[in-house]
N, C-alpha and C positions, 0 to 999 in steps of 0.2 A: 913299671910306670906308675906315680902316683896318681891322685886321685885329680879327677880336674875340676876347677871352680867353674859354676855356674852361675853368675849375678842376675838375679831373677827381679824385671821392674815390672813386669805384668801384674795386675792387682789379682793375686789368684786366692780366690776358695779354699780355706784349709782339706775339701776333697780334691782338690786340683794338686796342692804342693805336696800330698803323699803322694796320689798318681804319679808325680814327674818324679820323686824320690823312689817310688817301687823299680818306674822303666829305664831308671839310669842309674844303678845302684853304685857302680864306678865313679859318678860324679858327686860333688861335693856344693850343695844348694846352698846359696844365702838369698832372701827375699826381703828386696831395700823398698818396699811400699813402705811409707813413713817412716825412714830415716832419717838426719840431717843432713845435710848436703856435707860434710866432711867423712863422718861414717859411711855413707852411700859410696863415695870418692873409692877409698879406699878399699871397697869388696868390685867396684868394676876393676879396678888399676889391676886388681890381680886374676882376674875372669882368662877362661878358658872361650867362655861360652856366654854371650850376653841374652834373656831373651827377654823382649820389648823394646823401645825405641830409645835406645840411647843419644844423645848428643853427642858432634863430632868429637869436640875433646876428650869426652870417655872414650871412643874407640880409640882414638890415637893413643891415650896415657896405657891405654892395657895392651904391653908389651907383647904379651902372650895369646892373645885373642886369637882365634881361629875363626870362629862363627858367633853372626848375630842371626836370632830368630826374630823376624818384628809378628806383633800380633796384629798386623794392615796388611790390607795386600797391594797398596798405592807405598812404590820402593821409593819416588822421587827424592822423597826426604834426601837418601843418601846416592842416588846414582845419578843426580844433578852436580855434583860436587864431584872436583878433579881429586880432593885429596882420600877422597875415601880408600884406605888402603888393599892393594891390591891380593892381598895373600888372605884376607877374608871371606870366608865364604858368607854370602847372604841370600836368606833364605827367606820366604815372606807367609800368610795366611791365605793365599788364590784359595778358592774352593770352600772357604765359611760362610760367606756373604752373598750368594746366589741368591736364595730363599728370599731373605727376609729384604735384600732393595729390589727384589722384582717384584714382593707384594705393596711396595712403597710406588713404584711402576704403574702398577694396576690400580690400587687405591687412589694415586692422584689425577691416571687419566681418566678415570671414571665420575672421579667428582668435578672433574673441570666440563666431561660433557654433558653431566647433570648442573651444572652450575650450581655447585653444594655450597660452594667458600659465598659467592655471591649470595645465594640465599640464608649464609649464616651471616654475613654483614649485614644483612636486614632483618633478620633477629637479632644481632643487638642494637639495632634501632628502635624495634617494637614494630614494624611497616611491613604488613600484609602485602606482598606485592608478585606478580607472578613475571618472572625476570623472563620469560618467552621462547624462542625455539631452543631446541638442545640438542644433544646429537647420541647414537647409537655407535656401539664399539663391534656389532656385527659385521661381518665382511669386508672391514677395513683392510685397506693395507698396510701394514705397520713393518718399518725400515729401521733394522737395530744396527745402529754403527758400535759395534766392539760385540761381537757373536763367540763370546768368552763365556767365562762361568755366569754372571748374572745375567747376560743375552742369552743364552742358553733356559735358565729359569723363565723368565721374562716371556720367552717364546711358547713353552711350556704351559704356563698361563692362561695362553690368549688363547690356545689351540681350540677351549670350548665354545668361544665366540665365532668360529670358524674366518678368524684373520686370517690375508694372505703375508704370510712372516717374511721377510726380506732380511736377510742377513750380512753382515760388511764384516770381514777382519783382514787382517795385514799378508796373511800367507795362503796360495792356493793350495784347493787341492778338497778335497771329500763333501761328505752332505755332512749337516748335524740334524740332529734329533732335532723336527719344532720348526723345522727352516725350508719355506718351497722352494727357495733358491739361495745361493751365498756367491757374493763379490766380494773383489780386493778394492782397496782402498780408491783405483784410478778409473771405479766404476760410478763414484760417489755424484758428480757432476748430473750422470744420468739416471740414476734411481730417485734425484732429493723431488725430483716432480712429482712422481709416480706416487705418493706417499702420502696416505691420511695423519698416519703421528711418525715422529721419525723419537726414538730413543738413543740418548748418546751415553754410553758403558764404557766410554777409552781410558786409558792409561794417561798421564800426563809424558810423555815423550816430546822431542825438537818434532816429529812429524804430525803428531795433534794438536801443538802448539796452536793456535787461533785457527783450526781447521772449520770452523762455522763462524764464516764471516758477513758483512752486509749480503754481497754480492748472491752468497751459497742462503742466505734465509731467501732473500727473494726470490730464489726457485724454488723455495716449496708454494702449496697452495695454498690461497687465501686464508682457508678456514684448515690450516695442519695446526694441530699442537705438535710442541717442542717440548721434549723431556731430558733433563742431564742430571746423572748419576754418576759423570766419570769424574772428571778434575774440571775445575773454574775455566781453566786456561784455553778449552777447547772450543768456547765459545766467548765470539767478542762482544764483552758487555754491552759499548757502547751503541757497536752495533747492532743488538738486539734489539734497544732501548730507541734507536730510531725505525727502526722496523713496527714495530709495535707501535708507536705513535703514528704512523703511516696508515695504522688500520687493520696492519696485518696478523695473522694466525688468530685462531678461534683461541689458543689459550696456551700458557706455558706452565710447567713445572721445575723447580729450581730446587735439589738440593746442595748444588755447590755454583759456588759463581765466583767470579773473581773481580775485587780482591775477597779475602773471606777473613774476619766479619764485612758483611755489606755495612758498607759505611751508611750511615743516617739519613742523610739526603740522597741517596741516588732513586734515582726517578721509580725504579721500581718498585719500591716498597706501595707505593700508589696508583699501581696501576692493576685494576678490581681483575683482569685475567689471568694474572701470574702469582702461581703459588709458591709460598719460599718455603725452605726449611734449611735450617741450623747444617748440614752436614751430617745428617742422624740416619740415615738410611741404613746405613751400613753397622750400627753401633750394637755391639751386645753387651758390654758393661752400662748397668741401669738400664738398657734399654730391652733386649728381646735375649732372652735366656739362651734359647735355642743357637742363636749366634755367639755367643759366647760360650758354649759348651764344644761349639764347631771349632772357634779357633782355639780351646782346650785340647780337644783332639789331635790338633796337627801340633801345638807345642811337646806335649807327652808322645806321641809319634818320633818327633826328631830328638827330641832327646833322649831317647830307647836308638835311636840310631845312631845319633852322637857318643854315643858311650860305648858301642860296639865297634865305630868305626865302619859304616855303612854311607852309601849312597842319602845322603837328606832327599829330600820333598823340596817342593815350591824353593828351587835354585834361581836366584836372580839374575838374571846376565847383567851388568853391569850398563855394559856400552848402549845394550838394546833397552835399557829401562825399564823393563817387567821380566 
């Protein structure tokens, strides 16, 4: 058997692109960071193996393709889509991004119950002003819908504050580390009461799809924060936007919302309780090294796998969207 192509779009570290060349000696690297779109064309067309997130046309034009590694662990991109071909294996980054959006987790519900953002908008005013009661993250209860790798960190975290951790994921069955209790998903309805901050970690799937709706925010309590790290989709904008105008929750944090970019005018960007961010939680290129040497890790992994003809890691199911 010859040697198989690999088209590498990951921005990797020249210690990154010897690593992947030592653990897959068999295979045959090209790395298209800055190439022209006709050059580039032409090293997927002929891939074995793609790792980073190609577009559908490149998967379809490489004849040959077997596997794509993405460097994200949100598959949506391609498991929304009927055409994505069926003989590919996809394979994703689960297990990088724990760490560093659960201390994005902790760092934003902390400053919303310090009302840090609010007192730094009055620092750039110049206005001495003491913004008034705050709240404590001791003995909360804190309700993490998606008790995966980042709900798992996230729980981890809180454990020194002595929170009671409530946990939600899609399938029964054990305890996890971090978590006093764990429900399925058709338990949701009667935990969202029970809960100081409620954390959303899901997957973009047809069953999270708008799974925090008007109805489900007005059963939390008055003063819960709201936290989403998972996908925009699972929480309905505009019904948050009327919630919130209503009075309700002491504070939210947002790093993804839908649609994304937040368009200019949507009422949030003004409203002094809700903290936005870019989609960056999750980001280790320029942003947090450690996450980026994580999902290093699993690209050099599988392509040490790939090249021996082994079982890969973080296998996508297709139909089930993660």
């Amino acid at each position: 058997m010859g040697l198989k192509n690999i088209a590498v779009l990951f921005p990797c570290r020249e210690e990154v692109r010897e690593r992947l060349k030592k653990a897959a000696p068999s295979c045959r690297f090209a790395f298209l960071e800055g190439m022209d779109v006709a050059e580039r064309a032409g090293f997927v067309k002929r891939a074995h193996g793609i790792i980073g997130e190609p577009g559908i046309r490149e998967i379809l034009a490489a004849k040959e393709l077997e596997w794509v590694q993405m460097s994200w662990a949100g598959a949506d991109k391609y498991t929304k889509r009927e055409d994505f071909p069926k003989q590919v294996i996809l394979t994703n980054a689960t297990g990088a991004f724990g760490k560093g959006i659960a201390e994005w987790l902790l760092g934003t519900l902390l400053s919303i119950y310090k009302k840090l953002p609010e007192y730094r908008d009055r620092q750039k005013e110049h206005v001495w002003k003491d913004m008034g009661k705050e709240k404590s993250l001791y003995g909360k209860t804190v309700l993490i819908i998606g008790a995966g790798d980042i709900g798992r960190h996230f729980a981890g975290l809180l454990e020194p504050f002595g929170t009671k951790n409530i946990g939600i994921r899609r399938k029964k069955g054990g305890s996890i580390k971090g978590f006093s209790e764990i429900y399925t998903l058709d338990k949701l309805d009667r935990l969202l009461p029970e809960a100081d901050v409620v954390a959303l970690a899901l997957p973009d799937t047809k069953e999270t799809e708008g799974l925090i709706n008007k109805d489900r925010l007005r059963l939390l309590k008055e003063d819960a924060v709201l936290l989403n790290v998972g996908r925009g989709r699972t929480l309905v904008t505009e019904d948050l936007v009327a919630v919130l105008k209503e009075g309700r929750l002491y504070g939210v944090g947002l790093d993804v919302v839908m649609p994304e970019p937040l368009p200019e005018d949507s009422p949030l960007w003004e409203i002094e309780r809700v903290v936005i961010t870019p989609h960056i939680s999750g980001q280790g290129q320029g942003h947090l090294d450690e996450t980026y040497e994580a999902v290093a890790d699993i690209l050099v992994e599988n392509a040490a796998r790939f090249d021996k003809g082994r079982q890969l890691l973080n296998v996508v199911d297709i139909d089930a969207g993660y």
